[in-house]
KEKE-230159 format. One record per atom (N, C-alpha, C, O): atom name; residue number from 1; residue in one letter; x, y, z. Coordinates in steps of 0.001 Angstrom, whole numbers, padded with zeros to 6 digits, always signed. Layout:
BEGIN
TIVO atome num residu       x       y       z
TIVO    CA NUM      A       X       Y       Z
...
This chain:
BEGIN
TIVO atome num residu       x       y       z
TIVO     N   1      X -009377 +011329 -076133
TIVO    CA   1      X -010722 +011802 -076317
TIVO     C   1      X -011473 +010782 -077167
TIVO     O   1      X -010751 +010252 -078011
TIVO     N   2      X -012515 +010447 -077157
TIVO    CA   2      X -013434 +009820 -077310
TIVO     C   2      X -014400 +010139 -078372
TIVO     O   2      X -014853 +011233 -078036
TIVO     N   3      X -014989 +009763 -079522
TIVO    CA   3      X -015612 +010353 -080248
TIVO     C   3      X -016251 +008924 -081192
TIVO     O   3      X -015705 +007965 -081738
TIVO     N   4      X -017975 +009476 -081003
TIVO    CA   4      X -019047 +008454 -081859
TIVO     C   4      X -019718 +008747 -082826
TIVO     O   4      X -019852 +009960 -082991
TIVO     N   5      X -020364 +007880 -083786
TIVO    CA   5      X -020918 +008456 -084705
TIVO     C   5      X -021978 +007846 -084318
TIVO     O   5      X -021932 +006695 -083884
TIVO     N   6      X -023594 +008854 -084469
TIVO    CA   6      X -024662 +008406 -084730
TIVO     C   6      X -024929 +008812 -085518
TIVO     O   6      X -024351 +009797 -085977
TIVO     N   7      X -026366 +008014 -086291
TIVO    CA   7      X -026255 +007789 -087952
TIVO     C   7      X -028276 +008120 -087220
TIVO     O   7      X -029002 +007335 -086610
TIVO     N   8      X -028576 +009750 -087718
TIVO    CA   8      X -030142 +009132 -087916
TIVO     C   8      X -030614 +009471 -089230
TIVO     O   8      X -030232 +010373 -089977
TIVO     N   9      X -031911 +008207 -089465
TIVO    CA   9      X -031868 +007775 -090952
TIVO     C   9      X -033735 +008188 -090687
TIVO     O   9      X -034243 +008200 -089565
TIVO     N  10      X -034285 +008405 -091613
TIVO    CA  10      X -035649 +009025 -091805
TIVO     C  10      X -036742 +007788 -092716
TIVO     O  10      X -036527 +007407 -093867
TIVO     N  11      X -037400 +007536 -092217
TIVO    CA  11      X -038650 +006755 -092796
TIVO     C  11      X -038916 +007201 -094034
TIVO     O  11      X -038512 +008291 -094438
TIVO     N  12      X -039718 +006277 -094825
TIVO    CA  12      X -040675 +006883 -095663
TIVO     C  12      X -041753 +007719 -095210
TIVO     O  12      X -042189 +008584 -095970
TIVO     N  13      X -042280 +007545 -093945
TIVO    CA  13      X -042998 +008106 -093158
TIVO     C  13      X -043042 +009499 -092350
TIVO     O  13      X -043886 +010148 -091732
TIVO     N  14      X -041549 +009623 -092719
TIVO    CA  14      X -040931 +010784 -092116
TIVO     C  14      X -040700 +010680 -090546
TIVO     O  14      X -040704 +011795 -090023
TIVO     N  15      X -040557 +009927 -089912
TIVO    CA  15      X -040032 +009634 -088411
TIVO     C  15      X -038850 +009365 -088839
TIVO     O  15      X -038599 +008852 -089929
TIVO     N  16      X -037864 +009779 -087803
TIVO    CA  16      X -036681 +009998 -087660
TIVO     C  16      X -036229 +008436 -086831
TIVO     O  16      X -036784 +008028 -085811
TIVO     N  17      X -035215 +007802 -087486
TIVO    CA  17      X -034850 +006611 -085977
TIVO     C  17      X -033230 +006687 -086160
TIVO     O  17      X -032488 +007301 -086926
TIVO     N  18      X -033072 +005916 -085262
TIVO    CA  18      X -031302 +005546 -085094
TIVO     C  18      X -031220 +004783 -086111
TIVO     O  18      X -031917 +003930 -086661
TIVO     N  19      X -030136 +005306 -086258
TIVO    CA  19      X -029103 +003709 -087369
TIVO     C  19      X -028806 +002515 -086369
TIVO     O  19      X -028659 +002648 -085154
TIVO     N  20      X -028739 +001273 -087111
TIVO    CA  20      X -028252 +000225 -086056
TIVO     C  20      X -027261 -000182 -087079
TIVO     O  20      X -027239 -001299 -087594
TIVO     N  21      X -026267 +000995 -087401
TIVO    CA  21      X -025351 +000419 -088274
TIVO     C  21      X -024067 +000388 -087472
TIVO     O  21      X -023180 -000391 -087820
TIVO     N  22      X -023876 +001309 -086253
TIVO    CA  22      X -022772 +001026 -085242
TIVO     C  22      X -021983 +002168 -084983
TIVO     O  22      X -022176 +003199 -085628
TIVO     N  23      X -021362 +002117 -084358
TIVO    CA  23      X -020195 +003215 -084005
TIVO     C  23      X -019021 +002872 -083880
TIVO     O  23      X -018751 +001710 -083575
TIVO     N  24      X -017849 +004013 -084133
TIVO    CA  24      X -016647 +003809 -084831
TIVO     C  24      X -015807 +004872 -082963
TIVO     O  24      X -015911 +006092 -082839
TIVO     N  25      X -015218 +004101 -082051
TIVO    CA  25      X -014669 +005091 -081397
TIVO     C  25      X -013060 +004493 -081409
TIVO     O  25      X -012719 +003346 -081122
TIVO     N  26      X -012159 +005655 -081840
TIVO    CA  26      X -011208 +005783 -081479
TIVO     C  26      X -010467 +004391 -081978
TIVO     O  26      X -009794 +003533 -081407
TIVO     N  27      X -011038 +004646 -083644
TIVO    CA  27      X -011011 +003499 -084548
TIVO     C  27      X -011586 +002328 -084408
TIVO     O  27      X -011685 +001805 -085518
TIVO     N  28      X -011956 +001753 -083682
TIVO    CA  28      X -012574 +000623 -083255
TIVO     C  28      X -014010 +000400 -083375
TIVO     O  28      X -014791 +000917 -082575
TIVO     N  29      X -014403 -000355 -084349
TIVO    CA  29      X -016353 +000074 -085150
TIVO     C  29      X -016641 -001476 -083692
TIVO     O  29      X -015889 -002344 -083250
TIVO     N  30      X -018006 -001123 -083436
TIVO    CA  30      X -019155 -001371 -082442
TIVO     C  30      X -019956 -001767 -083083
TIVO     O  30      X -020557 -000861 -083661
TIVO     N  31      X -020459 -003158 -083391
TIVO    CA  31      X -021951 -003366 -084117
TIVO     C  31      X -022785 -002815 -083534
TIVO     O  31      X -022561 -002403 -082396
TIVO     N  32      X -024080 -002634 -084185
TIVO    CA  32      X -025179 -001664 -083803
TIVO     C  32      X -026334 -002794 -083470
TIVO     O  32      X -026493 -003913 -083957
TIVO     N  33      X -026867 -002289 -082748
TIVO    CA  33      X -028258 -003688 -082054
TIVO     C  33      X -029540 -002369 -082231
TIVO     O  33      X -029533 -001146 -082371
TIVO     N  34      X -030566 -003459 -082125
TIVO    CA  34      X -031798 -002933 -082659
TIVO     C  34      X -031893 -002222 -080666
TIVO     O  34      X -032056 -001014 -080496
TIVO     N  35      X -031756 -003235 -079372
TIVO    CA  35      X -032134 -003322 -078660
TIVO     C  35      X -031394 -003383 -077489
TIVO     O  35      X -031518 -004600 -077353
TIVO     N  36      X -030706 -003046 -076509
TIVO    CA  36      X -030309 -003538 -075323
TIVO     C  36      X -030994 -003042 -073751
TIVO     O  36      X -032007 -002438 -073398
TIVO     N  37      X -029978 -003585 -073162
TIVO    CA  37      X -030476 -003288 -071693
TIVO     C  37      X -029639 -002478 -070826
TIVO     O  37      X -028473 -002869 -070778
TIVO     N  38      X -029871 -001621 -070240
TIVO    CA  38      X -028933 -000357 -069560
TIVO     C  38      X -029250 -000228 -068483
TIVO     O  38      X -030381 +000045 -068079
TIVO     N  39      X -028390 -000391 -067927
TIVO    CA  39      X -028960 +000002 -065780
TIVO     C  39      X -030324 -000677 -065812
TIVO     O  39      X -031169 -000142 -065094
TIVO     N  40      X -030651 -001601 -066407
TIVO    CA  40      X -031884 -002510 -066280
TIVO     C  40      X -033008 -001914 -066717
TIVO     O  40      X -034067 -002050 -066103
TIVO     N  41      X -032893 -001112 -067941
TIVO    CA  41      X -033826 -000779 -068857
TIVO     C  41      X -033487 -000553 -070136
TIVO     O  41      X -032765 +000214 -070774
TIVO     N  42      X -034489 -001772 -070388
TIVO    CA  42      X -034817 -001716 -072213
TIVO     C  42      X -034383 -000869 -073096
TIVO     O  42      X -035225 -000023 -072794
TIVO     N  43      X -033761 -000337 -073975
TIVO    CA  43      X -033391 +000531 -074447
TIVO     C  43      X -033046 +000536 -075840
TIVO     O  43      X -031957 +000360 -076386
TIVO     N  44      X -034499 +000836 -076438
TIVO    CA  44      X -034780 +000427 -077760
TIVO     C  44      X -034550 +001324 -079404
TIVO     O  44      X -034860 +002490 -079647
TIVO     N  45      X -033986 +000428 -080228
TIVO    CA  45      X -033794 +001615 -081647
TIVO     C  45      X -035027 +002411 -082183
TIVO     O  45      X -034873 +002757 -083354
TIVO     N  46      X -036128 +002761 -081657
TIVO    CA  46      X -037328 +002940 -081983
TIVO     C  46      X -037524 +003951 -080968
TIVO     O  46      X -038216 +004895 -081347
TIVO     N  47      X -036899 +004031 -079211
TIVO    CA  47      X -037408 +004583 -077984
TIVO     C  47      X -039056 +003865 -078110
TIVO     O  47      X -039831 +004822 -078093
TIVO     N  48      X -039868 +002519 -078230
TIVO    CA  48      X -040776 +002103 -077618
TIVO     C  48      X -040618 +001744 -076012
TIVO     O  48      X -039679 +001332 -075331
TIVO     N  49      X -041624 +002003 -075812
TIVO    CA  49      X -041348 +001475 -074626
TIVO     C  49      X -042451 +000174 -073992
TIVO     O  49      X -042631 -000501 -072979
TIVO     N  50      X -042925 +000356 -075184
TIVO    CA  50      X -044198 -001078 -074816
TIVO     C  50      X -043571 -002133 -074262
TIVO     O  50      X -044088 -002752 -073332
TIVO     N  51      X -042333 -002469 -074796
TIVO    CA  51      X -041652 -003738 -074873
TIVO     C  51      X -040917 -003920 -073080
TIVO     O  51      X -040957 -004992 -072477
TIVO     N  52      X -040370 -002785 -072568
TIVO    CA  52      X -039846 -002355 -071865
TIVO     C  52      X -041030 -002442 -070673
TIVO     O  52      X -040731 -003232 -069778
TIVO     N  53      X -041830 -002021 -070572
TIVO    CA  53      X -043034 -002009 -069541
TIVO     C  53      X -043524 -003370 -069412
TIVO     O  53      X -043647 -003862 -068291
TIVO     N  54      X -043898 -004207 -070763
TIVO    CA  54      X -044032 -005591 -070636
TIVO     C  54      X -043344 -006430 -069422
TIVO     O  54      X -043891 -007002 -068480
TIVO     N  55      X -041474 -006276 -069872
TIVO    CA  55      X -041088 -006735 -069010
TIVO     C  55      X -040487 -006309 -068051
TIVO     O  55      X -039340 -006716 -067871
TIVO     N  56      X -040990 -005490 -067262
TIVO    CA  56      X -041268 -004989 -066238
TIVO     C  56      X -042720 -005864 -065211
TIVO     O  56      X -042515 -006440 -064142
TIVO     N  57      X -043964 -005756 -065820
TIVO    CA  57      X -045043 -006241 -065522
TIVO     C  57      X -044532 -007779 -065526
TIVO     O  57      X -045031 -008403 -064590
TIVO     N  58      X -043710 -008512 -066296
TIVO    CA  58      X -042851 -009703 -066087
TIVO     C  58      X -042139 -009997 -064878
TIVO     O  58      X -042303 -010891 -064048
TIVO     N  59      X -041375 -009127 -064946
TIVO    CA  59      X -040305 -009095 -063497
TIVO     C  59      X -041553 -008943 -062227
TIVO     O  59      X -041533 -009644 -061215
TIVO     N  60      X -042152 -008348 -062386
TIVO    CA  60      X -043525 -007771 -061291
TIVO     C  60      X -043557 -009298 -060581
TIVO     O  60      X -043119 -009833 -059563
TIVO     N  61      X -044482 -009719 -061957
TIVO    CA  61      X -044986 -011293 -061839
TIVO     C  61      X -043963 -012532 -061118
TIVO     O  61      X -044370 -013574 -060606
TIVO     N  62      X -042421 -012048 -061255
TIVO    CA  62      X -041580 -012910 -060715
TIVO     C  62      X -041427 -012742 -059327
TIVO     O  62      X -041476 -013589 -058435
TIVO     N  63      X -041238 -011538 -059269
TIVO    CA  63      X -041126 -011016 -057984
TIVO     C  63      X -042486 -011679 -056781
TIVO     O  63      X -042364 -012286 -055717
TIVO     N  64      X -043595 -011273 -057465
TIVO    CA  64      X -044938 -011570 -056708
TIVO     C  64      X -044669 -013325 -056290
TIVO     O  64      X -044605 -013632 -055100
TIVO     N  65      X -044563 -014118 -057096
TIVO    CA  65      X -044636 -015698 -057187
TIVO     C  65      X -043185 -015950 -056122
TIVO     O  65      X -043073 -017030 -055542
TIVO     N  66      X -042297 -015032 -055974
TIVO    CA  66      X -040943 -015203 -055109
TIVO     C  66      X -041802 -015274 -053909
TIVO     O  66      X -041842 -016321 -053264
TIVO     N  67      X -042723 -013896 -053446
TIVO    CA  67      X -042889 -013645 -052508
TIVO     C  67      X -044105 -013782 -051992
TIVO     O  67      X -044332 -013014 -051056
TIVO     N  68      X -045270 -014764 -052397
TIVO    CA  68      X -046324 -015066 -052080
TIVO     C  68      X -046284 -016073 -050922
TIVO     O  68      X -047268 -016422 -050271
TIVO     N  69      X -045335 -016391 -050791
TIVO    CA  69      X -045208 -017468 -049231
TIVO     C  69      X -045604 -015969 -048277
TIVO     O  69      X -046571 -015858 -047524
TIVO     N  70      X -044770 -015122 -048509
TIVO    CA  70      X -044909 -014112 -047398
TIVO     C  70      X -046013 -013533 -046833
TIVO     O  70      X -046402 -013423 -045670
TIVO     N  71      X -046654 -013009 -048443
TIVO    CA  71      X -047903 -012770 -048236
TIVO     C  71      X -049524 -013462 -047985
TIVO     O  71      X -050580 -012858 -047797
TIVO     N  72      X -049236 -015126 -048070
TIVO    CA  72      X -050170 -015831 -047051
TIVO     C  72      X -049597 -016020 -045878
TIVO     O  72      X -050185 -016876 -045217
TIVO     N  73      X -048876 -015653 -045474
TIVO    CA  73      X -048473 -016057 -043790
TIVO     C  73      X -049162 -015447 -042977
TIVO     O  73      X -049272 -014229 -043116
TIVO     N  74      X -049692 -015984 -042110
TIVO    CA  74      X -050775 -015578 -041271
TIVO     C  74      X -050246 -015070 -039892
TIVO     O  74      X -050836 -014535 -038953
TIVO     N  75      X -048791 -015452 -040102
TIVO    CA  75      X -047557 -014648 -038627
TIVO     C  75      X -047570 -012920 -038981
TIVO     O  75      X -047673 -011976 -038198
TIVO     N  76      X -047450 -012932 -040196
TIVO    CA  76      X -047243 -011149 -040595
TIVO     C  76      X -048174 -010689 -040360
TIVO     O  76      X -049264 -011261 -040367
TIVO     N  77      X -047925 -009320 -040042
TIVO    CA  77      X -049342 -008281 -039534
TIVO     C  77      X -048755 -007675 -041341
TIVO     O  77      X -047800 -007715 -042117
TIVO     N  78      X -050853 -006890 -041102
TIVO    CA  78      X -050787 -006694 -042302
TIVO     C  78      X -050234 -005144 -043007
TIVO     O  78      X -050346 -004572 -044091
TIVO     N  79      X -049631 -004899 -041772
TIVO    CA  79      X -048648 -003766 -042045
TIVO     C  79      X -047470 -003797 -042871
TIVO     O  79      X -047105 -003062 -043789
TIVO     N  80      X -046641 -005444 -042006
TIVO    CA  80      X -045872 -006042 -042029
TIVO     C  80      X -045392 -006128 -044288
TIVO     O  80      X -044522 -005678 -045034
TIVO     N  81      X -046852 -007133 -044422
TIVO    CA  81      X -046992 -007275 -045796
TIVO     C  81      X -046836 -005751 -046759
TIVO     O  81      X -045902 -005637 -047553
TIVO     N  82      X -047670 -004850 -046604
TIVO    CA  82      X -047665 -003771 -047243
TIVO     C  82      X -045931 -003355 -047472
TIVO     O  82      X -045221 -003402 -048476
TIVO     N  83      X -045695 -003007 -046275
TIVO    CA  83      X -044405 -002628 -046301
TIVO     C  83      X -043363 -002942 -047190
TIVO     O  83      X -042543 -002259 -047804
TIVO     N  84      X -043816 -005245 -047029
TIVO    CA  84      X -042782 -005691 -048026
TIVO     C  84      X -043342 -005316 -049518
TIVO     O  84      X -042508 -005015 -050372
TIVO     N  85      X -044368 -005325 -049765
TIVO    CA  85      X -044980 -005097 -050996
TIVO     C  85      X -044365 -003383 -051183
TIVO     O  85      X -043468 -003475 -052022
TIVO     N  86      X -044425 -002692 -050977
TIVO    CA  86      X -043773 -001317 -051234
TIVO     C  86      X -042245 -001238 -050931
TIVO     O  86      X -041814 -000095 -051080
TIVO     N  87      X -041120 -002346 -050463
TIVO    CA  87      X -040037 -002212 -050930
TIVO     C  87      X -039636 -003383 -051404
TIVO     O  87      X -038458 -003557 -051093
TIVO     N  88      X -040058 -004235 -051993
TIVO    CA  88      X -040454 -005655 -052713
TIVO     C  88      X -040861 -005363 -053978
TIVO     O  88      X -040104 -005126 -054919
TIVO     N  89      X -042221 -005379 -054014
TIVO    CA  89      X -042360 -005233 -055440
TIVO     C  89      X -042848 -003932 -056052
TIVO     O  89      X -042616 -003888 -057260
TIVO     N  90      X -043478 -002826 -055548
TIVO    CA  90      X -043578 -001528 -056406
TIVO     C  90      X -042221 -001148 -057082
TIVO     O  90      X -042180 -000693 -058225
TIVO     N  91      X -041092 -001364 -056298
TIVO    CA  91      X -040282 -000673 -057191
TIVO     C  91      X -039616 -001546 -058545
TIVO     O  91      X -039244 -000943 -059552
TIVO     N  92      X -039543 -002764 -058436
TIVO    CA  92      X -039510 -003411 -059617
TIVO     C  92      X -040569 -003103 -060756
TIVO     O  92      X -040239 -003034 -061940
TIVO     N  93      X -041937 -002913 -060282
TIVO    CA  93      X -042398 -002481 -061807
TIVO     C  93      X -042473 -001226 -062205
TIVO     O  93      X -043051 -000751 -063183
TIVO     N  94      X -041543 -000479 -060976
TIVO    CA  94      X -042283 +001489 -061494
TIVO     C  94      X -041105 +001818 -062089
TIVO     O  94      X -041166 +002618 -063023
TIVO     N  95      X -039666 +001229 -061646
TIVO    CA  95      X -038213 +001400 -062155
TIVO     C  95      X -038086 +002127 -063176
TIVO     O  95      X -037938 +001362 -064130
TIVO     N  96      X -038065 +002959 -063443
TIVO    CA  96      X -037690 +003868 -065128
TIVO     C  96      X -039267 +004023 -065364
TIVO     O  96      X -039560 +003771 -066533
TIVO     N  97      X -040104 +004290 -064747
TIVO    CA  97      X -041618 +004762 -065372
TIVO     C  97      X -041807 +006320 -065247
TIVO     O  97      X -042883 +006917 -065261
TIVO     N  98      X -040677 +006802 -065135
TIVO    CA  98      X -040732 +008129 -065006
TIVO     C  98      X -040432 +008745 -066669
TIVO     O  98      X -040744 +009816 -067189
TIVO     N  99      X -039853 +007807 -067087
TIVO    CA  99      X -039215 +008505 -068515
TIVO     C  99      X -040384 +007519 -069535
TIVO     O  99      X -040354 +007903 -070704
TIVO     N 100      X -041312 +006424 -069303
TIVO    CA 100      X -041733 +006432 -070250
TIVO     C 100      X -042541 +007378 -070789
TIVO     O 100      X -043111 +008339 -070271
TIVO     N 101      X -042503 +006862 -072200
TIVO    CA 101      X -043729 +008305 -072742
TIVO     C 101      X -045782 +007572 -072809
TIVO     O 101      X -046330 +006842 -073635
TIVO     N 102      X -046183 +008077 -071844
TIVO    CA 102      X -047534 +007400 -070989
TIVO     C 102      X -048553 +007383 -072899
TIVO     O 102      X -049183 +006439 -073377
TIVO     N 103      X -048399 +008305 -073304
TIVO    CA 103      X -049773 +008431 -074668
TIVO     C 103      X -049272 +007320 -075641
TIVO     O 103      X -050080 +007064 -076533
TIVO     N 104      X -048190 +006654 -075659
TIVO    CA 104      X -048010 +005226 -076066
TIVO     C 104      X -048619 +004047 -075676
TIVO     O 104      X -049104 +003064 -076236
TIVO     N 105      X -048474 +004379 -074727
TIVO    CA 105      X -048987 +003117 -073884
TIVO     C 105      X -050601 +003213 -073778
TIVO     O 105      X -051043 +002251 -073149
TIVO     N 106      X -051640 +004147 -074241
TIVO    CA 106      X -052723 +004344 -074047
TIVO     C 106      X -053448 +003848 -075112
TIVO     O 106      X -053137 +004222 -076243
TIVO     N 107      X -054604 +002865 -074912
TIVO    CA 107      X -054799 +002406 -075647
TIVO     C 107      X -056593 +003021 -076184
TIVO     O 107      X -057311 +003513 -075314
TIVO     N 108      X -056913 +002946 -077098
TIVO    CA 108      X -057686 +003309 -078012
TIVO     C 108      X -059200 +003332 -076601
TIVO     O 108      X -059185 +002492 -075702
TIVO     N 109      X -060344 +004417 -076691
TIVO    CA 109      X -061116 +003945 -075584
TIVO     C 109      X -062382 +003944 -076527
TIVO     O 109      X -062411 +004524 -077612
TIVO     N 110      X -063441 +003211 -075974
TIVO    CA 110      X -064520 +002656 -076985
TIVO     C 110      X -064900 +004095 -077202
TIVO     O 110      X -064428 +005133 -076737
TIVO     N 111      X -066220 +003784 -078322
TIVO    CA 111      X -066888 +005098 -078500
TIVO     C 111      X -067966 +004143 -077864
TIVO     O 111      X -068108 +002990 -077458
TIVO     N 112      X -069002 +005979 -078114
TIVO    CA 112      X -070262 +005712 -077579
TIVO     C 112      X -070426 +005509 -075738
TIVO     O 112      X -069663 +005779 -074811
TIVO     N 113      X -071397 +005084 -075783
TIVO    CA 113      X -071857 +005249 -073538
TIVO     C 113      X -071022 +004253 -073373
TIVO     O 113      X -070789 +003395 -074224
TIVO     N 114      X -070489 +004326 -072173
TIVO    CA 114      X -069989 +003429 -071679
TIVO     C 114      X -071186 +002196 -070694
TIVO     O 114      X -072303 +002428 -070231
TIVO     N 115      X -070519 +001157 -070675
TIVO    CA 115      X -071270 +000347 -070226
TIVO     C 115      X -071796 +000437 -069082
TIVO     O 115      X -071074 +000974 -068242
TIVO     N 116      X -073169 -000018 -068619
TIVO    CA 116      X -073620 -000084 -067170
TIVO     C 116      X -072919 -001216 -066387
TIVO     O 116      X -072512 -002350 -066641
TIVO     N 117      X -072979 -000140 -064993
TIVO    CA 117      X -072035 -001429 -063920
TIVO     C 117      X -073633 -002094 -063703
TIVO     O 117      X -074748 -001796 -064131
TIVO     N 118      X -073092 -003149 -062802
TIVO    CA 118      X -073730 -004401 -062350
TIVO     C 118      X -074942 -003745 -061258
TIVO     O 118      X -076134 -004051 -061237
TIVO     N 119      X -074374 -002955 -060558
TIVO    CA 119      X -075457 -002365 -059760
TIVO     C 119      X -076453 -000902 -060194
TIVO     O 119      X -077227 -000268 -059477
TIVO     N 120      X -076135 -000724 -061407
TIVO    CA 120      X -077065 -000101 -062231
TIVO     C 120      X -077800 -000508 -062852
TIVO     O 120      X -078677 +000212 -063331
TIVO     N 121      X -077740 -001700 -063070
TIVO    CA 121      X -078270 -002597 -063952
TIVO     C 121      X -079414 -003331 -062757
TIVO     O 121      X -080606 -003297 -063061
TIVO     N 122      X -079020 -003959 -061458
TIVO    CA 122      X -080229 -004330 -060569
TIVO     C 122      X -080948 -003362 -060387
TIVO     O 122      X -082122 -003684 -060566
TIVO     N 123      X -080790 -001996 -060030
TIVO    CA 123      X -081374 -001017 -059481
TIVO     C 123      X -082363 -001064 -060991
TIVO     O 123      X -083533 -001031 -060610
TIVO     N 124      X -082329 -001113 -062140
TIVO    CA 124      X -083211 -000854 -063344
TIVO     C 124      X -083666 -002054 -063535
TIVO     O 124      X -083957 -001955 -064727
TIVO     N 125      X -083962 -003185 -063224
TIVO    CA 125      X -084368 -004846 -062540
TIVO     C 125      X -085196 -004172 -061572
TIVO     O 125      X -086390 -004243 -061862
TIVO     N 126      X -084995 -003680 -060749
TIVO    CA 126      X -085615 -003398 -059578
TIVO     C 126      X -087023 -002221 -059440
TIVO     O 126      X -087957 -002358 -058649
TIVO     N 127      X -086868 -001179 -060348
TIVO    CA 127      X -087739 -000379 -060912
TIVO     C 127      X -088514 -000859 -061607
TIVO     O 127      X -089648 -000397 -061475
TIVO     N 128      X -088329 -002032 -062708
TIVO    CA 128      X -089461 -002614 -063538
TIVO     C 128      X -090329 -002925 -062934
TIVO     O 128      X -091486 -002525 -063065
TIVO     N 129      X -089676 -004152 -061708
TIVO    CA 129      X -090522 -004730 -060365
TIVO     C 129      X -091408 -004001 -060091
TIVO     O 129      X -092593 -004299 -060244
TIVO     N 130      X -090925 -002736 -059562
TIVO    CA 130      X -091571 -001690 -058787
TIVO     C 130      X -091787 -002010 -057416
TIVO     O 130      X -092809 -002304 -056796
TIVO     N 131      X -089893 -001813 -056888
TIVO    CA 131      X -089988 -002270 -055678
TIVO     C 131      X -089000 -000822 -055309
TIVO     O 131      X -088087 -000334 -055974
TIVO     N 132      X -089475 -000464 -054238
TIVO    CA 132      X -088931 +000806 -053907
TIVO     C 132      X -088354 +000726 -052425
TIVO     O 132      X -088869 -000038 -051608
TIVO     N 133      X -087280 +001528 -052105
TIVO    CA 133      X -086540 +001567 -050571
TIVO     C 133      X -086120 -000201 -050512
TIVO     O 133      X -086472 -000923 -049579
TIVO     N 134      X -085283 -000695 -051740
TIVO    CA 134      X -084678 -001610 -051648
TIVO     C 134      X -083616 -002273 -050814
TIVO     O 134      X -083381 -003474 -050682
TIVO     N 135      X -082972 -001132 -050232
TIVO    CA 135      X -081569 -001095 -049616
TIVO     C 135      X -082339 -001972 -048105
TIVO     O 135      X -081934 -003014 -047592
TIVO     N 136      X -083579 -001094 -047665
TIVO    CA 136      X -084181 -001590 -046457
TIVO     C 136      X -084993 -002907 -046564
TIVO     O 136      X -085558 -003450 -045615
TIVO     N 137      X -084977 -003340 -047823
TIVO    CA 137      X -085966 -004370 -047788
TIVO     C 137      X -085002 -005671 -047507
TIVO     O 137      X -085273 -006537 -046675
TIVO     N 138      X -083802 -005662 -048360
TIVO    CA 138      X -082959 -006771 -048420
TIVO     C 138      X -082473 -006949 -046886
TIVO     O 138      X -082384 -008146 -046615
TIVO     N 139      X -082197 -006261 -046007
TIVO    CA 139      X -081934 -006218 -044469
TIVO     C 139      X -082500 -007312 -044157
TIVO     O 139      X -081891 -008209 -043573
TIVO     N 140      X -083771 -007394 -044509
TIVO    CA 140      X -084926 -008584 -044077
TIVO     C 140      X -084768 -009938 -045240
TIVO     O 140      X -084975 -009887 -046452
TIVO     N 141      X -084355 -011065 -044457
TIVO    CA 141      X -084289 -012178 -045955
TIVO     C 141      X -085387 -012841 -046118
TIVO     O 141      X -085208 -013613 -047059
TIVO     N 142      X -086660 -012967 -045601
TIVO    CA 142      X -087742 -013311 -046215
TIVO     C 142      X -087514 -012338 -047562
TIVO     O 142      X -086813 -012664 -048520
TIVO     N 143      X -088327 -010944 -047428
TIVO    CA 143      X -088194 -009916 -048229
TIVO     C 143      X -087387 -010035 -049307
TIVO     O 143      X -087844 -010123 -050446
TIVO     N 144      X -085795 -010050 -048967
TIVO    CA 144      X -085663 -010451 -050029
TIVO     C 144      X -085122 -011535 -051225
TIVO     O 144      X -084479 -011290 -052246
TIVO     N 145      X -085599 -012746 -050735
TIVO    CA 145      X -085890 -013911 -051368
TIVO     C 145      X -087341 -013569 -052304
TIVO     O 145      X -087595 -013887 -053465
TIVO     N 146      X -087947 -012998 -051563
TIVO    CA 146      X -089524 -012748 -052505
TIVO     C 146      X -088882 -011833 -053392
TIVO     O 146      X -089033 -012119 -054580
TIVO     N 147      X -088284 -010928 -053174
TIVO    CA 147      X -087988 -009908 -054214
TIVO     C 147      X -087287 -010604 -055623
TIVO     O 147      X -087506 -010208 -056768
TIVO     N 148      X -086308 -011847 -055204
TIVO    CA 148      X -085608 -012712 -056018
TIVO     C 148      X -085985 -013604 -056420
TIVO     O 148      X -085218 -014150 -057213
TIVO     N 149      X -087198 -014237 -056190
TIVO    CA 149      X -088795 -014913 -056664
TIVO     C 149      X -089137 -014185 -058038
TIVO     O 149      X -089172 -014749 -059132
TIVO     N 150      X -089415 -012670 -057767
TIVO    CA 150      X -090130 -011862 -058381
TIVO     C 150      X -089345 -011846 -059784
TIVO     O 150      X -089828 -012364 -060791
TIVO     N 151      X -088175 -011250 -059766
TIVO    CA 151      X -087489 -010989 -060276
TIVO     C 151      X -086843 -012265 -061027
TIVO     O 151      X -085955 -011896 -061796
TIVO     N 152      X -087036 -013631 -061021
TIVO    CA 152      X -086786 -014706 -061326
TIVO     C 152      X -088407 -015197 -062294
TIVO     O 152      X -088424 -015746 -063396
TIVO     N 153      X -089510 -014824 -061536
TIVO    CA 153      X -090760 -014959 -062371
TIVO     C 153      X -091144 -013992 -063571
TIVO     O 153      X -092145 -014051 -064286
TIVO     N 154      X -090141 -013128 -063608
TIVO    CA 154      X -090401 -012144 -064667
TIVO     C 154      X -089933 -012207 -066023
TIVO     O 154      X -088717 -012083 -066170
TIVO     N 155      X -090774 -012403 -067232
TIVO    CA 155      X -090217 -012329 -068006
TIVO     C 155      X -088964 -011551 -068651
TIVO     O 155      X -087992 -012013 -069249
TIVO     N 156      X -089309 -010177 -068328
TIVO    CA 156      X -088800 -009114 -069181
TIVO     C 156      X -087521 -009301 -068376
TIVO     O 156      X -086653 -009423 -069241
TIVO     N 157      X -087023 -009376 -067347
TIVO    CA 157      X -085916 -009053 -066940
TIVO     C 157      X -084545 -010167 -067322
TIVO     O 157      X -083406 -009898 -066940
């Protein structure tokens, strides 16, 4: 029979972590590591998993640069590609993304409005003008070259 010791030791902070002081089985002591790798996941004295997802998005990146001959080949239909891309590379970066813990990984979101997109921003360019049923005007490229005249002669914008 088989028998380990884990050692958990408490922050000043009061979070609880592993000891990386080791284990003793069946007399035989085990140095303790901050960090290893298990069935090909990270497996950290902390349970972060930032570190772990990193290289994952790593492996991603290896994988992609393996297989980018494939995906400019102009012989593959583009079924062909998807396919390899969904048993190619999705599963290298999703591998163990079931157990990370996601509100770690989330990072802080601004305050206040969020920013205007690009085409909210012409459309309010476009109102100063006071150019209306825009969508139909640009159809026509005289039209709208003058509109981009206008909008180029204007101070305020």
């Amino acid at each position: 029979m088989y028998f380990a010791t884990l050692c958990l030791t408490s922050t000043p902070d009061g979070v609880s972590r592993r000891s990386i002081k080791g284990a003793t089985i069946n007399g035989v002591t085990y140095d303790g590591v901050a960090e290893f790798i298990y069935l090909g996941t990270l497996i950290s004295n902390d349970n972060s998993v930032q570190e772990e997802v990193q290289r994952r998005i790593l492996a991603d990146n290896r994988t992609h640069f393996a297989a980018i001959s494939l995906f400019r080949n102009r012989l593959l239909s583009r079924a062909t590609k998807i396919r390899l891309y969904k048993t190619l590379m999705r599963p290298v970066l999703t591998y163990g993304a079931e157990t990370w813990n996601t509100q770690e990984l989330e990072g802080t979101r601004r305050r206040g409005r969020h920013r205007k997109g690009w085409g909210e921003e012409v459309e309010r360019d476009l109102q100063v003008l006071g150019v209306r049923r825009w969508r139909e005007l640009v159809i026509d490229k005289e039209k709208c070259r003058s509109i981009v005249r206008q909008a180029k002669a204007h101070s305020g914008l």
